[in-house]
C-alpha positions as CSV (number, residue, x, y, z in Angstrom):
1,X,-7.7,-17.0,119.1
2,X,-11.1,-15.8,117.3
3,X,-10.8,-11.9,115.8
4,X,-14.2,-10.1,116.0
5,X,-15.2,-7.0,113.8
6,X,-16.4,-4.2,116.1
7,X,-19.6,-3.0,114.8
8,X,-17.9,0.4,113.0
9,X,-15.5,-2.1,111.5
10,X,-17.6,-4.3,110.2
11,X,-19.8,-1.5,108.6
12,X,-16.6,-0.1,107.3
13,X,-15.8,-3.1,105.6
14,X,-19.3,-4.0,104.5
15,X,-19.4,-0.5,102.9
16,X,-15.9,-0.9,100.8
17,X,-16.9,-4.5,99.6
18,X,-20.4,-2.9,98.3
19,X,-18.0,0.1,97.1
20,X,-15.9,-2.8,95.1
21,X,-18.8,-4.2,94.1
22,X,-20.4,-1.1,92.4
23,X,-17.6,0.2,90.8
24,X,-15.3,-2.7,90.0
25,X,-18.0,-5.7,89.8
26,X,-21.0,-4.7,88.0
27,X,-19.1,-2.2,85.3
28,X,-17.2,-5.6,84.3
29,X,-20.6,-7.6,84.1
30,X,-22.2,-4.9,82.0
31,X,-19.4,-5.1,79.7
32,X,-19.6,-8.6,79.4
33,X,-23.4,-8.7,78.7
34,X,-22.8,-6.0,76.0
35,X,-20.3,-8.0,74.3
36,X,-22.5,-10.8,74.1
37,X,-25.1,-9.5,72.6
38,X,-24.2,-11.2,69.0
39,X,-25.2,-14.4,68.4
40,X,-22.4,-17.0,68.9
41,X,-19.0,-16.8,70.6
42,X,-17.0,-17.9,68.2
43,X,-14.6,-16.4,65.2
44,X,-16.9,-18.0,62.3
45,X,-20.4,-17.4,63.7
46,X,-19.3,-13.3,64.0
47,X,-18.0,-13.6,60.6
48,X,-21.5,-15.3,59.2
49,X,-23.1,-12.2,61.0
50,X,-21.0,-9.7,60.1
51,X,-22.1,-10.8,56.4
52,X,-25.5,-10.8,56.6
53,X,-25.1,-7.5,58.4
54,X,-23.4,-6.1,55.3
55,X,-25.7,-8.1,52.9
56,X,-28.6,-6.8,54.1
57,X,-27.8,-2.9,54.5
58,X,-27.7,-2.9,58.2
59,X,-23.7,-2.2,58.0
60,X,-21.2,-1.0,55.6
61,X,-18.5,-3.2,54.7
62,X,-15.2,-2.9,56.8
63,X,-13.4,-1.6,54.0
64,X,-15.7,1.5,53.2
65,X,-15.4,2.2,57.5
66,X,-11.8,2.4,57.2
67,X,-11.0,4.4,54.1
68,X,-12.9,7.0,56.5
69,X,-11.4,5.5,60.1
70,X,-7.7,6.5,58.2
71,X,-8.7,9.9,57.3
72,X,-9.0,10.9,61.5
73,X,-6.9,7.7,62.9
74,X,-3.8,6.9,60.2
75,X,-2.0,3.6,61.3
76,X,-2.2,-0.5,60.4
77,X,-5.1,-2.4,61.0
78,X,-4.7,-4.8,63.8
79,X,-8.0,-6.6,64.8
80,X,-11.7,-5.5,63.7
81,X,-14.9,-6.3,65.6
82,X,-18.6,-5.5,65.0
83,X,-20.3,-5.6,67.9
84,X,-24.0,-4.2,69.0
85,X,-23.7,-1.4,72.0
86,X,-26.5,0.5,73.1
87,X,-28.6,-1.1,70.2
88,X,-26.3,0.1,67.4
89,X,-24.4,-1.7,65.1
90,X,-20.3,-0.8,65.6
91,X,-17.2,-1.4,64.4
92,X,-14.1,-1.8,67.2
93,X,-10.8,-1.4,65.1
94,X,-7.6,-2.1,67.1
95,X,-5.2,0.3,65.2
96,X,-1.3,0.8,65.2
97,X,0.0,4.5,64.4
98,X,3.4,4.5,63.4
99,X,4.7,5.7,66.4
100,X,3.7,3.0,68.4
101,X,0.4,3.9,70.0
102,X,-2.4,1.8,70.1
103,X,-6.0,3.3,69.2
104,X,-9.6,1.9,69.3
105,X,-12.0,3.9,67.5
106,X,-15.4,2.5,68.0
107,X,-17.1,3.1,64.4
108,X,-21.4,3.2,63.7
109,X,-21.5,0.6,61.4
110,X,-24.4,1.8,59.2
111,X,-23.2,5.5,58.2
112,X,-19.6,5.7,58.9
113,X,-20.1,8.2,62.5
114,X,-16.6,7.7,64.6
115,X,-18.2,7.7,68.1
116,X,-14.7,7.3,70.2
117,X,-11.3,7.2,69.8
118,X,-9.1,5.4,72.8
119,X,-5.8,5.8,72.8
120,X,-3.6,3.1,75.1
């Protein structure tokens, strides 16, 4: 036996999948365009640009971010990415306070400006 959609049920259903779609969907591929948006997709190829980032004054080195990173976020150093959002160069440090809790602190590269702090 076939099942048929009434009209109002099919525009009910049309409506949540374009809902989905907005909200779940195209937030995901934004995120994924963004994160692309350095050359290469591999460990070495970031590291080669993070180092001509840093040797030719377009960012600071990691180092110099987190002596200022620890001053508002204390905690170990788990993972460190430099990324390009919104045209700016950022650091996103994964960091582990001693009590357990997770933080990413997205970090402008080029003059040391925290611009968020997530914690998880």
């Amino acid at each position: 036996m076939v099942k048929t959609l009434s009209a109002a049920a099919f525009s009910r259903r049309s409506l949540l999948g374009a809902l989905l779609f907005c909200t779940v969907v195209l937030p995901a591929i934004a995120e994924e365009d963004e994160s692309n948006e350095i050359p290469g997709h591999n460990e070495a190829s970031e590291h080669e640009y993070a180092l001509d980032l840093v040797k030719n004054g377009s960012a600071l080195p990691l180092a110099d971010i987190l002596v200022e990173v620890q001053k508002t976020v204390p905690g170990d150093l788990l993972e460190a990415r430099l990324k390009k959002r919104h045209g700016i160069v950022v650091y996103i440090l994964s960091i582990l306070s001693k009590d357990g809790t997770y933080s990413f602190v997205t970090v402008n590269a080029k003059d040391k400006t925290i611009l968020s702090v997530q914690e998880k």
